[in-house]
KOLKOL-538139 format. One record per residue (C-alpha): residue number from 1; x, y, z. Coordinates in steps of 0.2 Angstrom, whole numbers, plus 5000, padded with zeros to 4 digits. Example, Ala and Ser with C-alpha at 12.3 -4.5 7.8 and 13.67 -1.06 7.14 Angstrom:
<site pos="1" u="5062" v="4978" w="5039"/>
<site pos="2" u="5068" v="4995" w="5036"/>
This chain:
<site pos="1" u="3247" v="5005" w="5110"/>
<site pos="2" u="3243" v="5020" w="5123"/>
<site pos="3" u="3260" v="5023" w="5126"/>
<site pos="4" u="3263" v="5022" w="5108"/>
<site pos="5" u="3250" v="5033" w="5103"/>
<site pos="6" u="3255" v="5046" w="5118"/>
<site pos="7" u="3273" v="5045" w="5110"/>
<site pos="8" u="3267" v="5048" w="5093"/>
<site pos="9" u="3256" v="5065" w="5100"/>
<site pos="10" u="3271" v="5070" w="5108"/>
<site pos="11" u="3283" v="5070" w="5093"/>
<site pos="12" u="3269" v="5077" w="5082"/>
<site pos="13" u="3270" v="5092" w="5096"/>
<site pos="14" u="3288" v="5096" w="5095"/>
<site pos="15" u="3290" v="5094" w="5078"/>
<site pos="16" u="3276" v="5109" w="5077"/>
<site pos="17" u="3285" v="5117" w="5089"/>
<site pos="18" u="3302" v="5117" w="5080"/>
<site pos="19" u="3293" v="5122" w="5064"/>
<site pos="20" u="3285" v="5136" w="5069"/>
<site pos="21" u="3304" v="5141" w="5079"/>
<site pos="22" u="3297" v="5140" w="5098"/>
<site pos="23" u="3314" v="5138" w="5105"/>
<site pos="24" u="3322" v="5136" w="5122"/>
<site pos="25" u="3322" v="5155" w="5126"/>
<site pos="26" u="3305" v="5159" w="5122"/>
<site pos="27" u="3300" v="5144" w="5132"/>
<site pos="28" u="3309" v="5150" w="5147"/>
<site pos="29" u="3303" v="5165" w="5147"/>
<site pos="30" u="3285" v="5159" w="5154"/>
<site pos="31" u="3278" v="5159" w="5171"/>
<site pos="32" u="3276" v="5142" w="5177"/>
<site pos="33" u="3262" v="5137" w="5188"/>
<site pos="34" u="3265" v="5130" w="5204"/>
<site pos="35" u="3258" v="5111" w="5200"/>
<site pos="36" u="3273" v="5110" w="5187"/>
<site pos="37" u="3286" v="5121" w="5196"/>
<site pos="38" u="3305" v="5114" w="5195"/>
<site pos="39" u="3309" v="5109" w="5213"/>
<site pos="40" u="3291" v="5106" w="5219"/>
<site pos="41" u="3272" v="5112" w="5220"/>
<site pos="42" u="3276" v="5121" w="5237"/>
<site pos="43" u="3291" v="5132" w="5228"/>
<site pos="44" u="3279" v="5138" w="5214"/>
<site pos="45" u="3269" v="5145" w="5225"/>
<site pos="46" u="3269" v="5165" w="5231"/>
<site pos="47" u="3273" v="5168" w="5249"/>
<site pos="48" u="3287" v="5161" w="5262"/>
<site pos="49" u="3288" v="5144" w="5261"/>
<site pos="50" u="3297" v="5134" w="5276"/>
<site pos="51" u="3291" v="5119" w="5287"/>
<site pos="52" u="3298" v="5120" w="5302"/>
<site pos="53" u="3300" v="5107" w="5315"/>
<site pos="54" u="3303" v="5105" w="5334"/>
<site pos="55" u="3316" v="5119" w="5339"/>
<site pos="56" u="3316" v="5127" w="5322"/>
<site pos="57" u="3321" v="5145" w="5326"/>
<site pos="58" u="3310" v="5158" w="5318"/>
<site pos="59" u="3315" v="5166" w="5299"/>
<site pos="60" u="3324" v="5183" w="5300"/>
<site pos="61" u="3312" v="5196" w="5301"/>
<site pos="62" u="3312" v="5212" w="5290"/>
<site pos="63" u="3315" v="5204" w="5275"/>
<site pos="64" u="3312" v="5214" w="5257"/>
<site pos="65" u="3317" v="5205" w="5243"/>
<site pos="66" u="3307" v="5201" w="5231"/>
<site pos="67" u="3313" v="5185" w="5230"/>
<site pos="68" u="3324" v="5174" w="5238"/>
<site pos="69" u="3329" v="5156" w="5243"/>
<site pos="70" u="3340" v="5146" w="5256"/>
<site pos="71" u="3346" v="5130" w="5251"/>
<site pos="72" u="3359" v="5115" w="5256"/>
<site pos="73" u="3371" v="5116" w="5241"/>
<site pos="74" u="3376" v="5097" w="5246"/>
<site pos="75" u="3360" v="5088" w="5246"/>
<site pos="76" u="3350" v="5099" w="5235"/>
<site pos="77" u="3335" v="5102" w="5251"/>
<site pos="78" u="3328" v="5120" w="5249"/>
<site pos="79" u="3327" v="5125" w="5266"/>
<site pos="80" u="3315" v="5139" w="5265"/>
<site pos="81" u="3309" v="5150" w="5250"/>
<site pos="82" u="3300" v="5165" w="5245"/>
<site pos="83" u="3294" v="5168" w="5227"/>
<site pos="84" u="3306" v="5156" w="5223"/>
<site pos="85" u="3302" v="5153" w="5205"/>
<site pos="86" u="3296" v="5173" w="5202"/>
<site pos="87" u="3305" v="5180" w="5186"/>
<site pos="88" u="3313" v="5195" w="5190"/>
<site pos="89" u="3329" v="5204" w="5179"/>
<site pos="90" u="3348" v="5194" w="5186"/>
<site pos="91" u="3360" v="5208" w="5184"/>
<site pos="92" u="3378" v="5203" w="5184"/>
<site pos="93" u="3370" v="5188" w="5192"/>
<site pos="94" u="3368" v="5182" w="5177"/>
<site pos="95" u="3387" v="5182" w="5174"/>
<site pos="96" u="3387" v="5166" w="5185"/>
<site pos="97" u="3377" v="5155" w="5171"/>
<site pos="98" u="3392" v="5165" w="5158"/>
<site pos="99" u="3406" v="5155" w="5170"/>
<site pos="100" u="3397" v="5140" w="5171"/>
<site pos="101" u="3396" v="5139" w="5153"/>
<site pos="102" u="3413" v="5146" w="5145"/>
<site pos="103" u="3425" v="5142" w="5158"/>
<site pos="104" u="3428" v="5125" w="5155"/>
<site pos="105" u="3428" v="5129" w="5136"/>
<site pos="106" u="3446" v="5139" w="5137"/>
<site pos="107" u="3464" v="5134" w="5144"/>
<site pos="108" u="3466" v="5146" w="5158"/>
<site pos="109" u="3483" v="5149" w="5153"/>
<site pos="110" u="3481" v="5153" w="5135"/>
<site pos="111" u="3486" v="5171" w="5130"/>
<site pos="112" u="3474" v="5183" w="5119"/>
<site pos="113" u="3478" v="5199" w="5110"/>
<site pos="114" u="3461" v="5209" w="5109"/>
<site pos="115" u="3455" v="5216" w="5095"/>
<site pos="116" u="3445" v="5233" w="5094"/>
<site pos="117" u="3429" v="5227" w="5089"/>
<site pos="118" u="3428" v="5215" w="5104"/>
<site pos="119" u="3427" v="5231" w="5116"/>
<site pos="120" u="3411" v="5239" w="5105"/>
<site pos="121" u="3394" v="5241" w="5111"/>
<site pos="122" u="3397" v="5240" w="5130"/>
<site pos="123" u="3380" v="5247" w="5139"/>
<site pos="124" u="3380" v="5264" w="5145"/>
<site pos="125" u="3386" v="5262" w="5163"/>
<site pos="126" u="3394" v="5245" w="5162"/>
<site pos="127" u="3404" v="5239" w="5176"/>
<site pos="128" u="3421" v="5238" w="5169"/>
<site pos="129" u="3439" v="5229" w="5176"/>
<site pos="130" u="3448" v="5241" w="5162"/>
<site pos="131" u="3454" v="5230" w="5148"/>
<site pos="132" u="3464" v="5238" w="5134"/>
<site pos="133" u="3463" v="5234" w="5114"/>
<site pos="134" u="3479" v="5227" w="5106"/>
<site pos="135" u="3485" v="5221" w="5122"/>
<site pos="136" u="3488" v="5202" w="5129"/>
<site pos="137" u="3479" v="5193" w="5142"/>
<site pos="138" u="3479" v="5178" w="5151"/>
<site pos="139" u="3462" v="5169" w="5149"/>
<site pos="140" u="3463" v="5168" w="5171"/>
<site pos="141" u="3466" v="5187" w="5171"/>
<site pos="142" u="3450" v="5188" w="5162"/>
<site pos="143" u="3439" v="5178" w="5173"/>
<site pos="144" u="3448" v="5187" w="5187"/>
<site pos="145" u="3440" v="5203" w="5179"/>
<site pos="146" u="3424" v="5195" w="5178"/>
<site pos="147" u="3421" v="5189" w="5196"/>
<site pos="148" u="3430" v="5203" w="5202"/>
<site pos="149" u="3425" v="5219" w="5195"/>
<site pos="150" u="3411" v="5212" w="5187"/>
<site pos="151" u="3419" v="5218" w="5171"/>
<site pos="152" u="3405" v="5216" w="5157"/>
<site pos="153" u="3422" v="5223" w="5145"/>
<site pos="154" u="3433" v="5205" w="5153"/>
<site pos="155" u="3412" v="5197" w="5147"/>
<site pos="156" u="3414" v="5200" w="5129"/>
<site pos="157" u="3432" v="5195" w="5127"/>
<site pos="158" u="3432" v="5180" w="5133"/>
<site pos="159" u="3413" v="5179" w="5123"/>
<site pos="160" u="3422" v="5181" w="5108"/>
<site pos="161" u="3435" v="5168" w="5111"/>
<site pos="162" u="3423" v="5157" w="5112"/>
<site pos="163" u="3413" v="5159" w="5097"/>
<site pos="164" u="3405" v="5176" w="5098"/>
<site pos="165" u="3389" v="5185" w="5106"/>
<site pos="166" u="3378" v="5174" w="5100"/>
<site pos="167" u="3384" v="5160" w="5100"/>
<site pos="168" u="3388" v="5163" w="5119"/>
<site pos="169" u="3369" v="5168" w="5122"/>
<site pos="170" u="3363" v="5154" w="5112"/>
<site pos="171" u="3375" v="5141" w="5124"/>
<site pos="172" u="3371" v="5148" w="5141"/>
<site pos="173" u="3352" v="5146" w="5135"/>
<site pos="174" u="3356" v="5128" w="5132"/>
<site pos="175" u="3366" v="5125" w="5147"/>
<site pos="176" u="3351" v="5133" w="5158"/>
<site pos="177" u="3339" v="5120" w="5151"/>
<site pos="178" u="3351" v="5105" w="5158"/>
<site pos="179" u="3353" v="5112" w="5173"/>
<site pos="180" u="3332" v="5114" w="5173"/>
<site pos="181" u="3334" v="5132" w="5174"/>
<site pos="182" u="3317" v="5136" w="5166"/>
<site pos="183" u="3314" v="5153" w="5172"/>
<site pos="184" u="3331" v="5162" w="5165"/>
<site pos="185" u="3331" v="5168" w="5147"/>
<site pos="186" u="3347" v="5173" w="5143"/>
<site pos="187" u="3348" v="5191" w="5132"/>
<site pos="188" u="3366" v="5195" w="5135"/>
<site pos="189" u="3379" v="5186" w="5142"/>
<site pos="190" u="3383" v="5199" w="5155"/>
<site pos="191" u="3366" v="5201" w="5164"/>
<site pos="192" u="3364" v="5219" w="5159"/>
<site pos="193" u="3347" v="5227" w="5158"/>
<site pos="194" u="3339" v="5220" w="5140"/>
<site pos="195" u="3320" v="5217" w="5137"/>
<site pos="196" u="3315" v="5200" w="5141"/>
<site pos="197" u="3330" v="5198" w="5150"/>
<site pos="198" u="3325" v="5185" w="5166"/>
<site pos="199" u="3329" v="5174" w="5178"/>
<site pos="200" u="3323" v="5167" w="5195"/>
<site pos="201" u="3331" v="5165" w="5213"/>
<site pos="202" u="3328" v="5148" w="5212"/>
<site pos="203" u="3338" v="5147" w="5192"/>
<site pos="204" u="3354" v="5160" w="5200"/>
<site pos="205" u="3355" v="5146" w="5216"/>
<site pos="206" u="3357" v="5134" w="5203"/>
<site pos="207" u="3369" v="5143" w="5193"/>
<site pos="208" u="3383" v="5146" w="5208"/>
<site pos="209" u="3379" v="5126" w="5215"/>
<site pos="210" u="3384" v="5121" w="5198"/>
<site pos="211" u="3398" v="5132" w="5195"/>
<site pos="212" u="3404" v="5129" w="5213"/>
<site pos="213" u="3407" v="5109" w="5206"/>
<site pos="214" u="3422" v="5119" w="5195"/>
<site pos="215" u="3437" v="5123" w="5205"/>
<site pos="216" u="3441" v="5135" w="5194"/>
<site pos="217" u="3425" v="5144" w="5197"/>
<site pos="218" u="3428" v="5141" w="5215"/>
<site pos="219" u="3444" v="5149" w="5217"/>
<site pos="220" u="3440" v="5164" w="5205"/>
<site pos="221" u="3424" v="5167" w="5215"/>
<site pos="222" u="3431" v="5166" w="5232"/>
<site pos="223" u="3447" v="5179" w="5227"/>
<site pos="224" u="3448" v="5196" w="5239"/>
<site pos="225" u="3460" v="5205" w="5228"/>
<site pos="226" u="3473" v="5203" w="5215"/>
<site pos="227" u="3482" v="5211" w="5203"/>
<site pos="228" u="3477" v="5216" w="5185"/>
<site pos="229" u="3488" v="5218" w="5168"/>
<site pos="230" u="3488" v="5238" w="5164"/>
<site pos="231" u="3493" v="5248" w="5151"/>
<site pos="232" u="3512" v="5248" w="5144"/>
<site pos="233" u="3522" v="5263" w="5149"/>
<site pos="234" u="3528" v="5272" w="5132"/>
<site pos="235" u="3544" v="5277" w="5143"/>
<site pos="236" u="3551" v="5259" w="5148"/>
<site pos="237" u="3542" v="5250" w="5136"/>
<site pos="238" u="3537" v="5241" w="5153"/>
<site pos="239" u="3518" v="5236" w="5157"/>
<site pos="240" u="3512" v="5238" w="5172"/>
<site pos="241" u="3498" v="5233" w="5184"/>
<site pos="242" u="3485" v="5239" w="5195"/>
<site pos="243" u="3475" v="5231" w="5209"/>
<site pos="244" u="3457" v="5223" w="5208"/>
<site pos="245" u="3446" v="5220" w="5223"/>
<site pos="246" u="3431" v="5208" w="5223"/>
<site pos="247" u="3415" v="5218" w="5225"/>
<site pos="248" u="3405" v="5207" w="5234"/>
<site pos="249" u="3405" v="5215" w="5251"/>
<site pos="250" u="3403" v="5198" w="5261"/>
<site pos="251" u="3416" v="5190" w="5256"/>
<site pos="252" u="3431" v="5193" w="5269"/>
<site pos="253" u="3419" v="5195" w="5281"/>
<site pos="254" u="3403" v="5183" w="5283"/>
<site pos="255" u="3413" v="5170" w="5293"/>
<site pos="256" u="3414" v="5153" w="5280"/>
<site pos="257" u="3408" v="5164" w="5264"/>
<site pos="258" u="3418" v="5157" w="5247"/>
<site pos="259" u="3408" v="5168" w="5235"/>
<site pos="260" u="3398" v="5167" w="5223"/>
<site pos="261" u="3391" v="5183" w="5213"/>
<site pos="262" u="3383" v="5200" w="5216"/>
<site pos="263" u="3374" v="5211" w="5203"/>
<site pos="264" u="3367" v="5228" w="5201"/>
<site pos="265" u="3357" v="5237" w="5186"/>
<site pos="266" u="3342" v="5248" w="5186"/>
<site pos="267" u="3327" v="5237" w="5182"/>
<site pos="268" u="3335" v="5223" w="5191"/>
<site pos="269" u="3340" v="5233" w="5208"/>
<site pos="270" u="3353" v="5222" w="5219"/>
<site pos="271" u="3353" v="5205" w="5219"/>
<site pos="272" u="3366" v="5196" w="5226"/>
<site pos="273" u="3370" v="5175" w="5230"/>
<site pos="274" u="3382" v="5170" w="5243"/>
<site pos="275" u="3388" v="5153" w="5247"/>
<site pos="276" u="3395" v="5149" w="5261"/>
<site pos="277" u="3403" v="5133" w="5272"/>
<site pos="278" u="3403" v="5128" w="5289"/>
<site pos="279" u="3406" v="5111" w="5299"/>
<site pos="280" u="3407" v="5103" w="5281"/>
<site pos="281" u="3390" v="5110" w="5278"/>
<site pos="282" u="3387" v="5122" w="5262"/>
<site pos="283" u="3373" v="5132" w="5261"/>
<site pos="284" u="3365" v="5144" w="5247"/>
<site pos="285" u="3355" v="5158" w="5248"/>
<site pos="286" u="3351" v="5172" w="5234"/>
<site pos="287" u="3341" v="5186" w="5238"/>
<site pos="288" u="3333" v="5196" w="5222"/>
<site pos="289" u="3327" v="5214" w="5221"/>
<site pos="290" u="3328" v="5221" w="5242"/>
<site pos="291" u="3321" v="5239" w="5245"/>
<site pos="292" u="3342" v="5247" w="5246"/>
<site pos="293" u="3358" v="5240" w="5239"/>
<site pos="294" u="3365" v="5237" w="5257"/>
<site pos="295" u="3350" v="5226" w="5262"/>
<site pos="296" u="3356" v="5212" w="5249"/>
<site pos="297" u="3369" v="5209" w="5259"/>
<site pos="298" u="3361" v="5211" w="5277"/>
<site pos="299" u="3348" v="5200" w="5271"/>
<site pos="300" u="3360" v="5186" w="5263"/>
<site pos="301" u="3369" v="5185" w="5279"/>
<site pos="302" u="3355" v="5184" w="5290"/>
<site pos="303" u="3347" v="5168" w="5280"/>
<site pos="304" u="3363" v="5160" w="5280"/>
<site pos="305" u="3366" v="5162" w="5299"/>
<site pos="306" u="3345" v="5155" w="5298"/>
<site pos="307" u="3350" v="5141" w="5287"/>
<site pos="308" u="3363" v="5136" w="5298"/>
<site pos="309" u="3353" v="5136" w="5314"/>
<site pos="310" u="3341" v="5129" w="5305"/>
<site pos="311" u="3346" v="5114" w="5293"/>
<site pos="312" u="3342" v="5101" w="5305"/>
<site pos="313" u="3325" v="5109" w="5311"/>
<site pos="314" u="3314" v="5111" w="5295"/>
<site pos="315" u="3310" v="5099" w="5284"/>
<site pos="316" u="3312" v="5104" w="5265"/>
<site pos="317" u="3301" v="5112" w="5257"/>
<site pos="318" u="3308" v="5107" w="5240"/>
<site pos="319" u="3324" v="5103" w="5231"/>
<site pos="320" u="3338" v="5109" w="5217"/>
<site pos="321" u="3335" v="5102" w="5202"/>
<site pos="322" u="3350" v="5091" w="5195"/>
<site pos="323" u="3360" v="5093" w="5180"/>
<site pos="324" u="3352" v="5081" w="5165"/>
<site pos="325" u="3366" v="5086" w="5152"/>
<site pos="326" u="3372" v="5070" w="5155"/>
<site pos="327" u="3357" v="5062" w="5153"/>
<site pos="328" u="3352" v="5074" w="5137"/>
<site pos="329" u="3368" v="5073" w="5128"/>
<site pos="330" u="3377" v="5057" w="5122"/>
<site pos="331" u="3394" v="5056" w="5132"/>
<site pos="332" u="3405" v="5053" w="5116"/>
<site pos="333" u="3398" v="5068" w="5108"/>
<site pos="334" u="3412" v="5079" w="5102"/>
<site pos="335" u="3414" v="5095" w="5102"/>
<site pos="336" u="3411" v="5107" w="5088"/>
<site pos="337" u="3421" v="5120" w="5081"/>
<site pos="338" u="3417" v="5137" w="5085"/>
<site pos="339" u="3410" v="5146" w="5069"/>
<site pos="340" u="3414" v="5164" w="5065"/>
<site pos="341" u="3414" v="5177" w="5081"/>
<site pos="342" u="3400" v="5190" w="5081"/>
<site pos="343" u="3399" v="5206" w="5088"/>
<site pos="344" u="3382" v="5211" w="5094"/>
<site pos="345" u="3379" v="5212" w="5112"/>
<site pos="346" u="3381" v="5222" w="5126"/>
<site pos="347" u="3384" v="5223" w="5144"/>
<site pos="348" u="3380" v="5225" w="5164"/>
<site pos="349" u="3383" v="5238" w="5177"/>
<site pos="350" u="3386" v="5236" w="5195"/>
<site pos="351" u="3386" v="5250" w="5207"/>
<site pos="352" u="3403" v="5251" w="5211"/>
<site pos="353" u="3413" v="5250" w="5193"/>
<site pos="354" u="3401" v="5260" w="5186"/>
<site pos="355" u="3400" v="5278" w="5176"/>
<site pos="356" u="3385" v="5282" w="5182"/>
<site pos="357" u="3375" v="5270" w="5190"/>
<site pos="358" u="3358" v="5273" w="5194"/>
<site pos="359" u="3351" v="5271" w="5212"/>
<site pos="360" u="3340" v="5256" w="5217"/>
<site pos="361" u="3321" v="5259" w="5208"/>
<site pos="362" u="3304" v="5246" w="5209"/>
<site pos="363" u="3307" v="5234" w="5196"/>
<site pos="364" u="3295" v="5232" w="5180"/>
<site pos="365" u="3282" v="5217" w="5181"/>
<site pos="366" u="3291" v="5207" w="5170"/>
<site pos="367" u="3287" v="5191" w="5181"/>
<site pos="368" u="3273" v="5184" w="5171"/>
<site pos="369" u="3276" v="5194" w="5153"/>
<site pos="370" u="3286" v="5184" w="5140"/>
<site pos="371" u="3302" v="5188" w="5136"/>
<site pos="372" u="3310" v="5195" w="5118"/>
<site pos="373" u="3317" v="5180" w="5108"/>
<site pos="374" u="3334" v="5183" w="5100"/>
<site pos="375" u="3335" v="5182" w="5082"/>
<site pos="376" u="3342" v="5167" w="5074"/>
<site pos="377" u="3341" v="5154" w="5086"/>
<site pos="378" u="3329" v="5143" w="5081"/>
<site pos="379" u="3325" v="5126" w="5083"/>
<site pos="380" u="3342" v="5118" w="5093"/>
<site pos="381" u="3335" v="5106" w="5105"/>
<site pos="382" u="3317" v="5106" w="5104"/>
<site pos="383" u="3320" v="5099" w="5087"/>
<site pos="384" u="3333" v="5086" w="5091"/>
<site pos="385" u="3322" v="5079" w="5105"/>
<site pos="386" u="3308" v="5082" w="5092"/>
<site pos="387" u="3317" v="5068" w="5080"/>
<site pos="388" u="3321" v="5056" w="5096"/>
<site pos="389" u="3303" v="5054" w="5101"/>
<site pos="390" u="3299" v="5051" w="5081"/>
<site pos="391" u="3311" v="5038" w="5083"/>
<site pos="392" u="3306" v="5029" w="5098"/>
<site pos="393" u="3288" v="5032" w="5093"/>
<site pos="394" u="3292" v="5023" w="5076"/>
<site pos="395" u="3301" v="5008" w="5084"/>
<site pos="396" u="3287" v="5005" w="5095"/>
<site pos="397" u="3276" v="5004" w="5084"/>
<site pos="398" u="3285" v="4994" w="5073"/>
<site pos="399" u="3287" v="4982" w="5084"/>
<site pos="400" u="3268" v="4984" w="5089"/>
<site pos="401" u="3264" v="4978" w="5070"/>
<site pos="402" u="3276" v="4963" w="5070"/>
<site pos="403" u="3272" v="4956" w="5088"/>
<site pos="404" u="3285" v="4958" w="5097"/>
<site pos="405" u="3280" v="4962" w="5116"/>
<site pos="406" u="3296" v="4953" w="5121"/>
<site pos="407" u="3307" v="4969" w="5116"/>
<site pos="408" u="3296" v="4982" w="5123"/>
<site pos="409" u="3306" v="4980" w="5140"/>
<site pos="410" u="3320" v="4983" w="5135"/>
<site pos="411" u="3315" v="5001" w="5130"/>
<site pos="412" u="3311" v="5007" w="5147"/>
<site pos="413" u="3327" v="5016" w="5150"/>
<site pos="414" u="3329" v="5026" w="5132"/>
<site pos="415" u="3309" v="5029" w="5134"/>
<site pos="416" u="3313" v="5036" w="5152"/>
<site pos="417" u="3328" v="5047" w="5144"/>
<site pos="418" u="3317" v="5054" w="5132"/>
<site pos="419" u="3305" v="5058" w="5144"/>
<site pos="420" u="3317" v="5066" w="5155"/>
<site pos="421" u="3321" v="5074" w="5143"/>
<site pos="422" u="3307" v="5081" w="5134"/>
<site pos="423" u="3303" v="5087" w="5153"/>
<site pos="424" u="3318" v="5097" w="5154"/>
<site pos="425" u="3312" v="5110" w="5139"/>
<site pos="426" u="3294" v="5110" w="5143"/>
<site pos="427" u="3286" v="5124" w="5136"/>
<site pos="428" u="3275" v="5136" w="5149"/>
């Protein structure tokens, strides 16, 4: 009866919290405490965070970021931390939670002509790979433009293939909760500077593990250099093509480095996470918010050189959370159409590609503020989990009333779905 009862509290909860619209994104924009942090107690708290053992070498010293973690992309062990769970604006970080949630949705060799109105509303400043209207590209040109040159223009294409702004934004939200990202809410799909807009070093770690799982993200990630469709030539009737070069200024030259994502804006300042692979090992570090824009990469490299002397020294100090999607979703679900594409949105400079970007200034505190919630999207999972635990509650009871102890065991596992769940969008 007290689990029933604790079942029927919990639905009444989520049913309130679907009525009254608390979504996922408003959810995610709260501080969580460190008793609760994803990961474990000691990465919710403020300060380094490492436990080192007999012949540990010492962390790097001189570090700035605000934040920044080291992490074993195989196992999941963080390795060592600082403010890991602190709320701070992604920049084009963010664009690694965009791949992770698109690319598997499009054919890579599909061919799209893009219309005008999918080129409107770029952010003063954005960080742009030069895409043209009324001209074809392949859907792998497109991500090239987007891990390359951090093209927020290549972002709302391929945004609009699949679905529109909001639609995108309203899927990378969901796909952050699965992966128990609870300190990212997503504004834009770009990562460019919006009000509310937030994530952690411990949620963008997250991001590039998962995306690393995608060979596709992989390889896009881990390009140098390639060549770009351009314009057509109104003498030849010949289009040509220009060259791109990846803007992440480690890769090519941290030995072992296969990506992931760097990212620039003015509230944001750099922020950078690197992977990189070694004698089978792969480590993760991302470093939010250092005092310049070089430092992001000094710093990176020198926790990754620490987390390889270091893996088999320290004992973790916490761990990556796993994806539950699998767990959250039913695998016979089928897709949905796409409804009709919209067109609001905007976009994310870096300091390379951009008009006029500005120099590196003190971000706002925005670590424990709420974020702004996006109009329309209300309701989505914490409503559907909402009508799961009225379901389960109900059949407990049910069979509370009739007698039946005998069945209650066979319950544990949907119970400890639910639960898991539940846990998964915690409000905070």
């Amino acid at each position: 009866m007290l689990i029933t009862r604790h079942l029927v509290s919990r639905c009444a909860v989520a049913a309130a919290a679907g009525l009254i619209g608390l979504t996922p994104a408003a959810a995610a924009a709260r501080p969580q405490s460190a008793g609760e942090a994803v990961g474990g107690e000691r990465l919710g708290r403020s300060g380094v965070q490492v436990a080192p053992q007999s012949g540990a070498p010492a962390l790097p010293g001189g570090l700035s970021g605000r934040s920044w973690v080291v992490a074993d992309g195989t196992t999941g062990d963080v390795l060592a931390s600082y403010n890991a769970h602190l709320q701070l604006p992604p920049a084009s970080t963010l664009k690694m939670l965009f791949a992770d949630t698109v690319l598997p949705k499009l054919d890579r060799d599909a061919v799209h002509r893009v219309a005008p109105e999918e080129l409107t509303g770029l952010g003063a400043g954005s960080s742009l790979v030069g895409i043209k209207e009324d001209l074809d590209y392949r859907v792998e040109d497109l991500w090239r433009g987007v891990f390359l040159s951090s093209g927020n223009d290549a972002v709302r294409v391929l945004a609009h293939m699949n679905g529109g702004i909001d639609r995108t934004v309203a899927q990378m939200q969901a796909r952050a909760e699965s992966l128990q990202a609870r300190d990212t809410h997503v504004v834009t799909p770009d990562g460019y500077d919006q009000d509310g807009q937030l994530s952690s070093a411990y949620d963008l770690t997250l991001f590039a593990r998962a995306g690393l799982r995608n060979a596709d993200f992989r390889a896009y990630c881990s390009t140098v250099d390639a060549q770009f469709p351009g314009a057509v030539d109104r003498a030849t009737g010949q289009r040509g093509s220009f060259g791109i070069a990846n803007t992440d200024r480690l890769l090519g030259k941290y030995q072992g480095l296969i990506g992931v994502k760097n990212g620039y804006t003015t509230n944001a300042g750099s922020t950078f996470t690197g992977a990189a692979e070694r004698d089978g090992r792969l480590l993760i570090v991302t470093v939010m918010h250092p005092t310049t824009y070089q430092k992001v990469y000094d710093e990176t490299a020198a926790l990754l050189d620490w987390g390889f002397a270091a893996a088999d020294r320290v004992a973790p100090v916490g761990e990556l959370a796993e994806d539950t999607s699998a767990v959250a979703v039913a695998p016979s679900a089928a897709p949905q159409p796409n409804p009709v594409p919209d067109t609001a949105g905007s976009a994310s400079p870096d300091p390379q590609h951009s008009v006029a970007a500005a120099p590196p200034q003190p971000a706002p505190a925005v670590a424990a503020g709420p974020g702004r919630e996006p109009a329309g999207r209300r309701g989505g999972t914490a409503g559907l989990i909402a009508g799961g635990l009225c379901a389960v509650a109900g059949v407990m009871a049910l069979l509370r009333l009739r007698g039946r102890r005998a069945a209650r065991p066979s319950l544990g596992p949907a119970l400890r779905r639910w639960a898991g769940a539940a846990g998964s969008v915690r409000r905070r």
